[in-house]
PDB file of N, CA, C and O in Angstrom, chain B, residues numbered from 101:
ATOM      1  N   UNK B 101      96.534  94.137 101.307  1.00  0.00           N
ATOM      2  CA  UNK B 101      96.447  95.574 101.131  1.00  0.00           C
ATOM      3  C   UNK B 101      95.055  96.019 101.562  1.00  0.00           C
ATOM      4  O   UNK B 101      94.037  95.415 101.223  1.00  0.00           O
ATOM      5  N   UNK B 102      95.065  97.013 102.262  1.00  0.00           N
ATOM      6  CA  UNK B 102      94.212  97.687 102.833  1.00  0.00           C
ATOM      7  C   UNK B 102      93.809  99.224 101.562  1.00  0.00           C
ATOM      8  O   UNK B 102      94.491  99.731 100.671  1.00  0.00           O
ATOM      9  N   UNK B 103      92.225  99.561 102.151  1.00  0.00           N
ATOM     10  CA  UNK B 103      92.031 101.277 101.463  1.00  0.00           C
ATOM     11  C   UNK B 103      91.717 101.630 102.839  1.00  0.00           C
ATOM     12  O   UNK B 103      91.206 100.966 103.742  1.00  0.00           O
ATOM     13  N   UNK B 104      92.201 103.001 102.784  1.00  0.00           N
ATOM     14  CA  UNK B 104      91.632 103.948 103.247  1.00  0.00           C
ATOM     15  C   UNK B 104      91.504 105.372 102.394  1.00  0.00           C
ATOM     16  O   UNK B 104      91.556 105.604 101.186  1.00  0.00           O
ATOM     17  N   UNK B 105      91.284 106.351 103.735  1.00  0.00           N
ATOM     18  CA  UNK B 105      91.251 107.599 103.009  1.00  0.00           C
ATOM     19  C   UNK B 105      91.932 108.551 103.849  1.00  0.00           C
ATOM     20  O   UNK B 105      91.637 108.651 105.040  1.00  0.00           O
ATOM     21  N   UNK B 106      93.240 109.585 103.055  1.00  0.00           N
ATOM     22  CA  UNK B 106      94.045 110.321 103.685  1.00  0.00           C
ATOM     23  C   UNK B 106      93.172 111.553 104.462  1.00  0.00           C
ATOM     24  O   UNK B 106      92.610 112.396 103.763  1.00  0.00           O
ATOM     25  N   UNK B 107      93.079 111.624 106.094  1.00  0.00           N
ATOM     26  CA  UNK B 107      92.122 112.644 106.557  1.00  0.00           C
ATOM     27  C   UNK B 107      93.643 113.886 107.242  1.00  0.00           C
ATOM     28  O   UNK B 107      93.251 114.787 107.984  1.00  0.00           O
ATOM     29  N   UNK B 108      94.584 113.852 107.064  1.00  0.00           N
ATOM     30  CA  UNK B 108      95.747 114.801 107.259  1.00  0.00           C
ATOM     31  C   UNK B 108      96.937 114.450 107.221  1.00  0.00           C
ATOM     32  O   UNK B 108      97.165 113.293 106.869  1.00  0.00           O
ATOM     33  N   UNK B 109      98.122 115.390 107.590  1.00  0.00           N
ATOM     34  CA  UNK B 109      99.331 114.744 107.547  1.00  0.00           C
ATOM     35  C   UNK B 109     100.006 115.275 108.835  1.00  0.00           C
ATOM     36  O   UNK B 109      99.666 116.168 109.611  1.00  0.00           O
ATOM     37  N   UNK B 110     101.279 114.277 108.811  1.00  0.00           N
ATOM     38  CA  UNK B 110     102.024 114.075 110.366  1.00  0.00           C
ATOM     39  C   UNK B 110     103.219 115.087 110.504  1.00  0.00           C
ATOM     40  O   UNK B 110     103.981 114.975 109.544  1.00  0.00           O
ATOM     41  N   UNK B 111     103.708 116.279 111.635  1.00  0.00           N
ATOM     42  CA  UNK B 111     104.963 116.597 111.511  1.00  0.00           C
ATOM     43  C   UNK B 111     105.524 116.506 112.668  1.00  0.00           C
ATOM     44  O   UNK B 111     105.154 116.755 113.815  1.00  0.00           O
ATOM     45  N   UNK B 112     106.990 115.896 111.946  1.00  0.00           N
ATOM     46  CA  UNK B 112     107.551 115.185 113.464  1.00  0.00           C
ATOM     47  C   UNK B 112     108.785 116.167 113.786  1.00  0.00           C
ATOM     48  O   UNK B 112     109.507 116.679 112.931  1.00  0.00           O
ATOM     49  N   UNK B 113     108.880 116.317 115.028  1.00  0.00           N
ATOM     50  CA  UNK B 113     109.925 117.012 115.491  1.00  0.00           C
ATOM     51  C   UNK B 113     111.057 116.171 115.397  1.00  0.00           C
ATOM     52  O   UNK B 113     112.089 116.720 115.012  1.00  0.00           O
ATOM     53  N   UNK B 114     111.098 115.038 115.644  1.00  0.00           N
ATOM     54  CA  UNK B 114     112.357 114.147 115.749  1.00  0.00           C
ATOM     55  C   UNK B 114     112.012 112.799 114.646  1.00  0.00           C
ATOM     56  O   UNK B 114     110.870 112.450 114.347  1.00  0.00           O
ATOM     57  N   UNK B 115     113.017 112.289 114.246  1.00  0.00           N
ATOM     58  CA  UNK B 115     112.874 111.649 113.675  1.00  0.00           C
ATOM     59  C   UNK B 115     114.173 110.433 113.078  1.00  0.00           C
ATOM     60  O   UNK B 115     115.272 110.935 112.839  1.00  0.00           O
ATOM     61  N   UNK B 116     114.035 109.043 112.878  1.00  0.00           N
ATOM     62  CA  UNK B 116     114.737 108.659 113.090  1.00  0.00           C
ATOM     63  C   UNK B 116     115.678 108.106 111.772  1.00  0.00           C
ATOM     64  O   UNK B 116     115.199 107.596 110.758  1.00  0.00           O
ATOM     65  N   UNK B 117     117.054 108.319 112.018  1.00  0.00           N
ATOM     66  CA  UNK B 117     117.488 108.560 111.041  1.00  0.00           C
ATOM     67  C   UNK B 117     117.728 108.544 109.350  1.00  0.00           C
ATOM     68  O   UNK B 117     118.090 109.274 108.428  1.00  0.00           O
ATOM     69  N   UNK B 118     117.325 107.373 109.598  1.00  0.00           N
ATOM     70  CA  UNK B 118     116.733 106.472 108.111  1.00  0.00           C
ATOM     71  C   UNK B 118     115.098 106.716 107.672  1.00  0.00           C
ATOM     72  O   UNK B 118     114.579 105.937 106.873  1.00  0.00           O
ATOM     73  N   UNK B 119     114.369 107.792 108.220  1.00  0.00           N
ATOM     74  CA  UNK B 119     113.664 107.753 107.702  1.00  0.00           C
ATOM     75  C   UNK B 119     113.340 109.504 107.391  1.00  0.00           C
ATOM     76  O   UNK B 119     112.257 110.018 107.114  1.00  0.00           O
ATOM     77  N   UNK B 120     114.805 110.221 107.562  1.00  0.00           N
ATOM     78  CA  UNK B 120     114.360 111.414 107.232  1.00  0.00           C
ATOM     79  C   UNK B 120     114.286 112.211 106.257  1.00  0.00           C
ATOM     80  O   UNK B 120     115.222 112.077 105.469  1.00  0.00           O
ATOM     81  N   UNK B 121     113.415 113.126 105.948  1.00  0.00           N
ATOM     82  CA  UNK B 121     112.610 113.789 104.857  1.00  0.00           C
ATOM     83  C   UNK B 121     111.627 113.131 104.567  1.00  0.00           C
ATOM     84  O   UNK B 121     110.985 113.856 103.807  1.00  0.00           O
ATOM     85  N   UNK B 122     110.828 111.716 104.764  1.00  0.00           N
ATOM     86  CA  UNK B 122     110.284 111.105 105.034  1.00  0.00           C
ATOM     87  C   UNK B 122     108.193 111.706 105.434  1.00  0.00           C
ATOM     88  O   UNK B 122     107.699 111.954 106.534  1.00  0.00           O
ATOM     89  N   UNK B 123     107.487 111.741 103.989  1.00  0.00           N
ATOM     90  CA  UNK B 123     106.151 112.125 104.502  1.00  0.00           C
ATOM     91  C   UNK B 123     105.204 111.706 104.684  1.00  0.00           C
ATOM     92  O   UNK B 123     104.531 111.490 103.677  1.00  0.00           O
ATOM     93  N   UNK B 124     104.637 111.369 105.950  1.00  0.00           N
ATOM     94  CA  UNK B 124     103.503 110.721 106.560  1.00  0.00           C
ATOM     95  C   UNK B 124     101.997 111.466 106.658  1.00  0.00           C
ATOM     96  O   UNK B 124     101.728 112.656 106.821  1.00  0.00           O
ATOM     97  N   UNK B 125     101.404 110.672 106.548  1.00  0.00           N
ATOM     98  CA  UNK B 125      99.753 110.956 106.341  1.00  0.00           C
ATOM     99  C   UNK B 125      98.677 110.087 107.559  1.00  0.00           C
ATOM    100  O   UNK B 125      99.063 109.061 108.120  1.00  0.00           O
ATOM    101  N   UNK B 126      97.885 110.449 107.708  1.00  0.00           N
ATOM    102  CA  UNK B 126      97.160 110.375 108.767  1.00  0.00           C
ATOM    103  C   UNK B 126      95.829 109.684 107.625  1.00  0.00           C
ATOM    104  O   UNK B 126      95.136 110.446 106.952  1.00  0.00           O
ATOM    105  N   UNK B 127      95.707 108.577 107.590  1.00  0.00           N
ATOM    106  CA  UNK B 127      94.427 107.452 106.849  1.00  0.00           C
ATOM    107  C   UNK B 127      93.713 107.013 107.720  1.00  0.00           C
ATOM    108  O   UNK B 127      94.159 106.935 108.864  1.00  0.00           O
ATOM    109  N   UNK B 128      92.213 106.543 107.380  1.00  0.00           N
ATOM    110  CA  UNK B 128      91.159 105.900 108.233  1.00  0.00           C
ATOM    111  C   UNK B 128      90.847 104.915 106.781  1.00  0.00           C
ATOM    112  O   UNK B 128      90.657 105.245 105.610  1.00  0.00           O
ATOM    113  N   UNK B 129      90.890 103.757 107.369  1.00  0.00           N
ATOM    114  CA  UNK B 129      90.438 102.789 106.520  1.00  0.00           C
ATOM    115  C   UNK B 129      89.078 102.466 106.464  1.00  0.00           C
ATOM    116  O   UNK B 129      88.318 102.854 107.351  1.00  0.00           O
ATOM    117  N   UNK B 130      88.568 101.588 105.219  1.00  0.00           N
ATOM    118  CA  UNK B 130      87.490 101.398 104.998  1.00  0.00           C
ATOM    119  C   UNK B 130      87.238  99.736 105.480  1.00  0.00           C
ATOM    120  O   UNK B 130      87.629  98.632 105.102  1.00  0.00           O
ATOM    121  N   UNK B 131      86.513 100.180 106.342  1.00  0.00           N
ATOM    122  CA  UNK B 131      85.258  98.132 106.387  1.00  0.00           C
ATOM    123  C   UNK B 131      84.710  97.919 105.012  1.00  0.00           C
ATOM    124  O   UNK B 131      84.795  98.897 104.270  1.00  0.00           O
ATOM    125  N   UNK B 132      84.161  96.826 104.522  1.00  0.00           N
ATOM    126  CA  UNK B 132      83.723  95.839 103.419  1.00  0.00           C
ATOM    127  C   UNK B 132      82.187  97.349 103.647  1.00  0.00           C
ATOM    128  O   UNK B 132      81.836  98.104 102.739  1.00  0.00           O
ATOM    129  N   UNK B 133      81.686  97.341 104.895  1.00  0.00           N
ATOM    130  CA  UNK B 133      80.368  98.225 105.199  1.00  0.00           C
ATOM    131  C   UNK B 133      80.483  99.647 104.661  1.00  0.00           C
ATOM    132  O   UNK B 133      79.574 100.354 104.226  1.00  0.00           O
ATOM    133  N   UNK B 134      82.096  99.992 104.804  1.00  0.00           N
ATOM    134  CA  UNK B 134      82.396 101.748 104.603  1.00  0.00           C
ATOM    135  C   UNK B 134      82.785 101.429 103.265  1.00  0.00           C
ATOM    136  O   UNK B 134      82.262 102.240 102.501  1.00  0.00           O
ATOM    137  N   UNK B 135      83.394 100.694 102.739  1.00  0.00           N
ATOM    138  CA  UNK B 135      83.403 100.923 101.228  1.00  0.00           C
ATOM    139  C   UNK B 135      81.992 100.497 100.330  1.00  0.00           C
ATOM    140  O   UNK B 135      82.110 100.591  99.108  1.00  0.00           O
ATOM    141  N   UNK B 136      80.834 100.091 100.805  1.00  0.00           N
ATOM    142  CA  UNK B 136      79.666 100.143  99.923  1.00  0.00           C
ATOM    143  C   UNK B 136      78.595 101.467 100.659  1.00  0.00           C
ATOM    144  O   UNK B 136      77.413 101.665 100.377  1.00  0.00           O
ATOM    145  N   UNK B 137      79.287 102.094 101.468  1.00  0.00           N
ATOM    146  CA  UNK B 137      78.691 103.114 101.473  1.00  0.00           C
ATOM    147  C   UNK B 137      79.596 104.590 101.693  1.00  0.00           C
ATOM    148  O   UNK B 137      79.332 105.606 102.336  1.00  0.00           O
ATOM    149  N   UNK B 138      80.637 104.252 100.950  1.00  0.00           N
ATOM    150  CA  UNK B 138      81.527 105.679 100.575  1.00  0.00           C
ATOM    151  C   UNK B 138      81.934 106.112 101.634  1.00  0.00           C
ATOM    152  O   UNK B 138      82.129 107.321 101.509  1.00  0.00           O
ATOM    153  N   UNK B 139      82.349 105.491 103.383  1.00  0.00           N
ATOM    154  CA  UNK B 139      82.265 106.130 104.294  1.00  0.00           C
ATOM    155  C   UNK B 139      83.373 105.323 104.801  1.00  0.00           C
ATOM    156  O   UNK B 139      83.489 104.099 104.854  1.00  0.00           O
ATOM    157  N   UNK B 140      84.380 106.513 105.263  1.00  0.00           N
ATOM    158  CA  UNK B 140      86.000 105.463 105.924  1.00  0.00           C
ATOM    159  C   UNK B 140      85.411 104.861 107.303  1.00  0.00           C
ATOM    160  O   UNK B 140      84.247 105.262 107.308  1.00  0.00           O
ATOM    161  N   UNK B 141      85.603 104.173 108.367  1.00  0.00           N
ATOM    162  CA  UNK B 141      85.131 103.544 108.975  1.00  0.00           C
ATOM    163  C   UNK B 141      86.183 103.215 110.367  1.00  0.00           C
ATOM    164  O   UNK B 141      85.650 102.808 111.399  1.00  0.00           O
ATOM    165  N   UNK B 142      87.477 103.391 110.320  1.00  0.00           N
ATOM    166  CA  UNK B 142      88.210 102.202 110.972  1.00  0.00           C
ATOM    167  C   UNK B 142      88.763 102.987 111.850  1.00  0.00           C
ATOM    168  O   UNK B 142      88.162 103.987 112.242  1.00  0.00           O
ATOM    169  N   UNK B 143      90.192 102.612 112.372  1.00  0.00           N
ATOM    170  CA  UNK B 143      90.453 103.278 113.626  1.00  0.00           C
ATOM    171  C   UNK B 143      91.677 104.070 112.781  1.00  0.00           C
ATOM    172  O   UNK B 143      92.116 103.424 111.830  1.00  0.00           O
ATOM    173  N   UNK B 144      92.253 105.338 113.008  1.00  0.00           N
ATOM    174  CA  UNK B 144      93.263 106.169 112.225  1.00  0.00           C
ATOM    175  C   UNK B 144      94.498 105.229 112.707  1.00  0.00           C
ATOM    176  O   UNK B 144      94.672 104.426 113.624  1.00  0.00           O
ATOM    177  N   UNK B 145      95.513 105.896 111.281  1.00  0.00           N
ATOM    178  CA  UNK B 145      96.881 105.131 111.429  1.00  0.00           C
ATOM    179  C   UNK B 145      97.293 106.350 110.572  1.00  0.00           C
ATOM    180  O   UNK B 145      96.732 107.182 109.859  1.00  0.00           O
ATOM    181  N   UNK B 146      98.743 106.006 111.054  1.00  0.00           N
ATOM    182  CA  UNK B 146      99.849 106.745 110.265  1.00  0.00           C
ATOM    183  C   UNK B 146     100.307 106.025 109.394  1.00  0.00           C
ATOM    184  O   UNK B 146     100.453 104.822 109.609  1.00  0.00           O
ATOM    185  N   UNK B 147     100.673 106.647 108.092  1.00  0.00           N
ATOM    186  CA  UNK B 147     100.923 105.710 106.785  1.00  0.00           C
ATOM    187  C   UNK B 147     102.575 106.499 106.250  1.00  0.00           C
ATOM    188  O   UNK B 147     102.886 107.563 106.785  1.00  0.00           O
ATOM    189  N   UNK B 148     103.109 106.139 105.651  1.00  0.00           N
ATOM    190  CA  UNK B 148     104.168 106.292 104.679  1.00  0.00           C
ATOM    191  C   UNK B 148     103.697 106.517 103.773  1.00  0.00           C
ATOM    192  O   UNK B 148     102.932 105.632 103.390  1.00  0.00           O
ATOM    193  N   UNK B 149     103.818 107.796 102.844  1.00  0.00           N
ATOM    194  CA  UNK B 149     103.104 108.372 101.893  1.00  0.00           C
ATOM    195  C   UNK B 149     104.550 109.053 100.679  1.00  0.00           C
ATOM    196  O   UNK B 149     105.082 110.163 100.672  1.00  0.00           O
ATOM    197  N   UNK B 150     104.767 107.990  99.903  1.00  0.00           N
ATOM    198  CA  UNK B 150     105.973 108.911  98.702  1.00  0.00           C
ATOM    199  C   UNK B 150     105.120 109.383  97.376  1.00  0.00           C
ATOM    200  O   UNK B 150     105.500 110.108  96.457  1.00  0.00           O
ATOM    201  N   UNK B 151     103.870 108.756  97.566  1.00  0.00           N
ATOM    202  CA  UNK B 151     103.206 109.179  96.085  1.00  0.00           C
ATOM    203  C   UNK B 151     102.528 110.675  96.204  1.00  0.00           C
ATOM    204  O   UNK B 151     101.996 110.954  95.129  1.00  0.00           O
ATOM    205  N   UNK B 152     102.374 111.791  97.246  1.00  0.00           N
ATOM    206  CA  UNK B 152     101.793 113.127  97.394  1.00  0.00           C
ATOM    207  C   UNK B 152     100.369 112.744  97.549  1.00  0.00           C
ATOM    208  O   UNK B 152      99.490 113.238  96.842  1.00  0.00           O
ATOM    209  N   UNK B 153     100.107 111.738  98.603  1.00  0.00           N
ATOM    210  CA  UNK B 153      98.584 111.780  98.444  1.00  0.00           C
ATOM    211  C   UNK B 153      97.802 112.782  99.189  1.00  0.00           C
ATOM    212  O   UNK B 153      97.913 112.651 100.408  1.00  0.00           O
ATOM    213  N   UNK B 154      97.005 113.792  98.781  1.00  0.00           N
ATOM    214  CA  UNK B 154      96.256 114.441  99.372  1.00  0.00           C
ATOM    215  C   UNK B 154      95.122 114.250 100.063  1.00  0.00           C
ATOM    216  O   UNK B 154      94.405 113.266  99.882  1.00  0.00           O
ATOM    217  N   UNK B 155      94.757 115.608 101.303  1.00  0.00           N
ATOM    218  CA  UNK B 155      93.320 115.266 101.905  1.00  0.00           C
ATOM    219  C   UNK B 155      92.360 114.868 101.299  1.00  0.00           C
ATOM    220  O   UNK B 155      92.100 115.646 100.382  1.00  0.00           O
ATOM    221  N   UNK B 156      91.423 113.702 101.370  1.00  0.00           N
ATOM    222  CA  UNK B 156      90.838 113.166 100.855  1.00  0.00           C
ATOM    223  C   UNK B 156      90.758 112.104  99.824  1.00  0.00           C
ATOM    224  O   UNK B 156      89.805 111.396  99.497  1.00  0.00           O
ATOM    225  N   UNK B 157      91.950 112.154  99.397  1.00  0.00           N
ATOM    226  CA  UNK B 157      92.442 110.799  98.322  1.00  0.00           C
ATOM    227  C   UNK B 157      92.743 109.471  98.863  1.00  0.00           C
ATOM    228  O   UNK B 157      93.455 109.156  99.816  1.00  0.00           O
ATOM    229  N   UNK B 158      92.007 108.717  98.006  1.00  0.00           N
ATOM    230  CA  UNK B 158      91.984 107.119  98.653  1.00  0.00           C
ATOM    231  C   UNK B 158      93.210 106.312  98.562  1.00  0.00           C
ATOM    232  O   UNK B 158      93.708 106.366  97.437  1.00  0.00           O
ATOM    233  N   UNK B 159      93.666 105.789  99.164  1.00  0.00           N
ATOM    234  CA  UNK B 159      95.237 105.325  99.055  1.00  0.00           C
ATOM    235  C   UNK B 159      95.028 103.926  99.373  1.00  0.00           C
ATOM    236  O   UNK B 159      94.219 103.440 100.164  1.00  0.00           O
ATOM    237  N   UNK B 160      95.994 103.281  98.536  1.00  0.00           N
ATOM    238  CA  UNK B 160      95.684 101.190  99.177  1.00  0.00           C
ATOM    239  C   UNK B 160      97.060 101.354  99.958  1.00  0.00           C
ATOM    240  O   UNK B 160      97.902 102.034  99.371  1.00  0.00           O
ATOM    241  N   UNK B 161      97.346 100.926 100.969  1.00  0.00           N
ATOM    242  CA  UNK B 161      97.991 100.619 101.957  1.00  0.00           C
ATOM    243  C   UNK B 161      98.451  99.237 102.232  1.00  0.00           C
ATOM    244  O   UNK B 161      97.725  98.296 101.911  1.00  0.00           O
ATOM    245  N   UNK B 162      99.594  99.037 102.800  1.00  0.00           N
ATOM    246  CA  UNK B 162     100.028  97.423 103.301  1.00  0.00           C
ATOM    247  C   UNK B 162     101.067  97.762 104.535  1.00  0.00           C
ATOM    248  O   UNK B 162     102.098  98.433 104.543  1.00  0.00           O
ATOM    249  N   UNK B 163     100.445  97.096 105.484  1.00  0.00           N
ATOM    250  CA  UNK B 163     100.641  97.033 106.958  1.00  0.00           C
ATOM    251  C   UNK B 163     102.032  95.838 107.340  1.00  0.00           C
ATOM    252  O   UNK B 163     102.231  94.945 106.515  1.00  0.00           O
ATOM    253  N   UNK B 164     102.510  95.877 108.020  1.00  0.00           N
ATOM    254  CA  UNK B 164     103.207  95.249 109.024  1.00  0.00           C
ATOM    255  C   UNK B 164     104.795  94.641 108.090  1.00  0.00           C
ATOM    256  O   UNK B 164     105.377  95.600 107.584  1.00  0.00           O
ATOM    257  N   UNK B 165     105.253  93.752 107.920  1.00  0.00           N
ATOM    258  CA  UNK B 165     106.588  93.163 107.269  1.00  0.00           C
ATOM    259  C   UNK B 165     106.000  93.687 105.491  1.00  0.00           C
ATOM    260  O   UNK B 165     106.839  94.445 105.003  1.00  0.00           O
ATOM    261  N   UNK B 166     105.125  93.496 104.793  1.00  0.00           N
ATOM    262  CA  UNK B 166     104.799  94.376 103.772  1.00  0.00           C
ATOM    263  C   UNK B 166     105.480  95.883 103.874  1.00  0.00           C
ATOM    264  O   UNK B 166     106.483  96.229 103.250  1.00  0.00           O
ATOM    265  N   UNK B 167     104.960  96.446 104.506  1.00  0.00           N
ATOM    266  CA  UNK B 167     105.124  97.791 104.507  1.00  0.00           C
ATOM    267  C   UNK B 167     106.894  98.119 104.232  1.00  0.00           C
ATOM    268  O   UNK B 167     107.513  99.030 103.683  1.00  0.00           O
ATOM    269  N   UNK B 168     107.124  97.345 104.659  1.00  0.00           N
ATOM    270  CA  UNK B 168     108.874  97.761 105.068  1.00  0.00           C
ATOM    271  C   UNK B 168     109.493  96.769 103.282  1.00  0.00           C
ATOM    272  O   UNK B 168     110.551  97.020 102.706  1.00  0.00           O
ATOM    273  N   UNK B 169     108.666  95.932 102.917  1.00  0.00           N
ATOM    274  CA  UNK B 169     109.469  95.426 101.951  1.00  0.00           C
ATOM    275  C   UNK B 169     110.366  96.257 100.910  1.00  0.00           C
ATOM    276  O   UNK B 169     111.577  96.157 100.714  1.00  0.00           O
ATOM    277  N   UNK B 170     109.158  97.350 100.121  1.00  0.00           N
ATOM    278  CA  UNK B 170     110.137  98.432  99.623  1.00  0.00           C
ATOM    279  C   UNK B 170     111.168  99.243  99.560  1.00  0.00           C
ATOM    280  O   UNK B 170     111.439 100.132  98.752  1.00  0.00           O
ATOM    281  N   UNK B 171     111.972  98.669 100.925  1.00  0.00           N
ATOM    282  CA  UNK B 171     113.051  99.487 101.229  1.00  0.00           C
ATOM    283  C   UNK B 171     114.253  98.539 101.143  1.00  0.00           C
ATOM    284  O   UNK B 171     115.412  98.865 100.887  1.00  0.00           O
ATOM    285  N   UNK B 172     113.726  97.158 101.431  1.00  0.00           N
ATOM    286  CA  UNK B 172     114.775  96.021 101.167  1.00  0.00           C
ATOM    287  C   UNK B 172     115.803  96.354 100.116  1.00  0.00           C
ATOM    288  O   UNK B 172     115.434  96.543  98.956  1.00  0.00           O
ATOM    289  N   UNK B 173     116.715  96.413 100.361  1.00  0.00           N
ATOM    290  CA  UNK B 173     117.355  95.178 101.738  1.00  0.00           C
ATOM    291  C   UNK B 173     117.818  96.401 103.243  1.00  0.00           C
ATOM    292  O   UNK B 173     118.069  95.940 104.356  1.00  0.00           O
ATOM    293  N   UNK B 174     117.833  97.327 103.064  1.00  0.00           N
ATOM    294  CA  UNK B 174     117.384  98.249 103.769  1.00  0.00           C
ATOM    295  C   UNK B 174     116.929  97.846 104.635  1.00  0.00           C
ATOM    296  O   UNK B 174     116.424  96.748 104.404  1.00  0.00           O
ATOM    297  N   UNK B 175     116.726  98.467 106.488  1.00  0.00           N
ATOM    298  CA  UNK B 175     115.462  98.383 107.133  1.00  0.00           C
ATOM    299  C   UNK B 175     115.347  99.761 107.771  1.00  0.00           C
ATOM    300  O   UNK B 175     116.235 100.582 108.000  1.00  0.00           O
ATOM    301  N   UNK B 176     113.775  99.826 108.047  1.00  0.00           N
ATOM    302  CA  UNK B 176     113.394 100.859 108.314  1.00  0.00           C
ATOM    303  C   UNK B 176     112.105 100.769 109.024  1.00  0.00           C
ATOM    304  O   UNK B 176     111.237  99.945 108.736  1.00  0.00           O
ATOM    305  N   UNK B 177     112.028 101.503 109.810  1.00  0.00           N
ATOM    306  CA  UNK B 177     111.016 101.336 111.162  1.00  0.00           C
ATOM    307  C   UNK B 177     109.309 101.954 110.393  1.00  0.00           C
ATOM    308  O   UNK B 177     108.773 102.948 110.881  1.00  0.00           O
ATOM    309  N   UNK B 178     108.645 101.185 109.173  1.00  0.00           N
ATOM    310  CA  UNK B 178     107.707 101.421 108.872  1.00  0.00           C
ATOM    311  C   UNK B 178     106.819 100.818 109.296  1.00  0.00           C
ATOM    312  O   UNK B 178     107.351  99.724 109.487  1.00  0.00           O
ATOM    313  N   UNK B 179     105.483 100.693 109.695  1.00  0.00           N
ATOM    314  CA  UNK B 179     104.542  99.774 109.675  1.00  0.00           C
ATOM    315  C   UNK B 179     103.167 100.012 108.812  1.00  0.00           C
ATOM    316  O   UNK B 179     102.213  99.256 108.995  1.00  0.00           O
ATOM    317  N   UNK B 180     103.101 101.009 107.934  1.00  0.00           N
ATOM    318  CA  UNK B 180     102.268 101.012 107.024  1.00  0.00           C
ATOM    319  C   UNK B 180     102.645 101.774 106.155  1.00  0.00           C
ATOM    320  O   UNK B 180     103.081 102.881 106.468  1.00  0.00           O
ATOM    321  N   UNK B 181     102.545 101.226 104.396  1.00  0.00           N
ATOM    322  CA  UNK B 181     102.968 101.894 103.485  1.00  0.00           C
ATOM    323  C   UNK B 181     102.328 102.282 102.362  1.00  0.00           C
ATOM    324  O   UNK B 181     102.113 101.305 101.645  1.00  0.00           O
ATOM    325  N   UNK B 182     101.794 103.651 101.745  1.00  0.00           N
ATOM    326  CA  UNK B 182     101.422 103.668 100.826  1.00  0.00           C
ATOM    327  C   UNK B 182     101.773 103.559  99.514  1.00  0.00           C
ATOM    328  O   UNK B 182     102.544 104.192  98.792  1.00  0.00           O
ATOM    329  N   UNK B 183     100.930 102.470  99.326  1.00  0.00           N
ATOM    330  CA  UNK B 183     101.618 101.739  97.713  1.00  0.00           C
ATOM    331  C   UNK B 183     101.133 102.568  96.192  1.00  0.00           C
ATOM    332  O   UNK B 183     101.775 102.820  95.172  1.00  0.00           O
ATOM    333  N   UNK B 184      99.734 102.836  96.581  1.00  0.00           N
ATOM    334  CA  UNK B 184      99.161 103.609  95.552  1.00  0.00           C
ATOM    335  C   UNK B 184      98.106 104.362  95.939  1.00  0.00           C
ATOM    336  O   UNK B 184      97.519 104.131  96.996  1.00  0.00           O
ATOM    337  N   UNK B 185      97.724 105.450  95.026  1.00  0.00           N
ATOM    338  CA  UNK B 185      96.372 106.046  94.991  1.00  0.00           C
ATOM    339  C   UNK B 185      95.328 105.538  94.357  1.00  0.00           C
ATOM    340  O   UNK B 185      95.402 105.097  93.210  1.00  0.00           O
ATOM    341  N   UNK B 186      94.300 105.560  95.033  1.00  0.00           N
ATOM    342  CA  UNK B 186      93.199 104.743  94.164  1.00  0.00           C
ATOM    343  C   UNK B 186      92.116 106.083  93.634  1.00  0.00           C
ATOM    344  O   UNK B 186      91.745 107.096  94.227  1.00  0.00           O
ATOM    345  N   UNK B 187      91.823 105.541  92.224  1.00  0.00           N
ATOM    346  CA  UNK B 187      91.120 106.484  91.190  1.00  0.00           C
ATOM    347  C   UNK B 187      89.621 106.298  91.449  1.00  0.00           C
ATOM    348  O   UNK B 187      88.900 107.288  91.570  1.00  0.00           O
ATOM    349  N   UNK B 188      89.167 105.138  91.532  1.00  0.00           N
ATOM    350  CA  UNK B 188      87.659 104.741  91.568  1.00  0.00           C
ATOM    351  C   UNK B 188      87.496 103.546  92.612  1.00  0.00           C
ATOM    352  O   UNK B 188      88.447 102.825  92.916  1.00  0.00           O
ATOM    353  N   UNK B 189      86.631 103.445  92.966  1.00  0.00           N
ATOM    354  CA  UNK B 189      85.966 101.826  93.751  1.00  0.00           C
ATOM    355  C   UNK B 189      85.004 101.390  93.763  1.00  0.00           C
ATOM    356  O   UNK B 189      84.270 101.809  94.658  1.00  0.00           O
ATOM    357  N   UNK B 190      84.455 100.375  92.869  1.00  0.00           N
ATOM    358  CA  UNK B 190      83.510  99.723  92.811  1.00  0.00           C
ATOM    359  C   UNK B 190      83.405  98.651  93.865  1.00  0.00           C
ATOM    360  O   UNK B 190      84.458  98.140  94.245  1.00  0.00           O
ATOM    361  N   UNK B 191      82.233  98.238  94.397  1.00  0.00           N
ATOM    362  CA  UNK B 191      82.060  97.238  95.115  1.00  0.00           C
ATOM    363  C   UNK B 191      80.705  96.143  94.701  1.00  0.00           C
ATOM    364  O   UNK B 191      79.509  96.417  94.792  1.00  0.00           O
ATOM    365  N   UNK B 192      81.150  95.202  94.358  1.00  0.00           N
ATOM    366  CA  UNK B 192      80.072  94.518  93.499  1.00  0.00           C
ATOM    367  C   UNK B 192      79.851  93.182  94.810  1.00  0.00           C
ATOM    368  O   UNK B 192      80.795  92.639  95.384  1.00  0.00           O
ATOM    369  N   UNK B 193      78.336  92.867  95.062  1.00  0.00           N
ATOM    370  CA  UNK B 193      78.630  91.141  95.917  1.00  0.00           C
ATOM    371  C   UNK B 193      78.458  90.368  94.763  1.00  0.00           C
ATOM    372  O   UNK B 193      78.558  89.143  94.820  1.00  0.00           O
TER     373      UNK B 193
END
């Protein structure tokens, strides 16, 4: 599982069938570097978002055969999913 931080959200004109009503968010993840200095860092992705995460709320994420597990036995053309919102982040070495 990955963090990032939600910087907007996605609207799709088309969409494929199993995944509609379906709301996506636009996240930039954090490096080990951007999370000890409060600053997202990474390259943007589109996420699967069922929890209402808003601009600016930190979300933990899980990428690739993860992402899609929640729908099992289901499949569905996800590749990143938001699992939760995150409240605080400490980073201790």
């Amino acid at each position: 599982m990955r963090v990032g931080e939600v910087i907007g959200t996605v609207t799709l004109s088309r969409v494929h069938p199993t995944m509609a009503g379906a709301r996506w968010v636009i996240a930039v993840p954090f490096s080990l570097a951007g999370l000890r200095a409060g600053q997202a860092d990474g390259e943007d992705l589109v996420v699967f978002d069922s929890l209402g995460a808003g601009i600016g709320s930190k979300i933990g994420f899980s990428e690739g055969g993860e992402a899609a597990a929640p729908f099992y036995p289901e499949k569905r053309p996800v590749d990143a999913y938001a699992a939760c919102i995150v409240d605080q982040i400490d980073v201790h070495d």
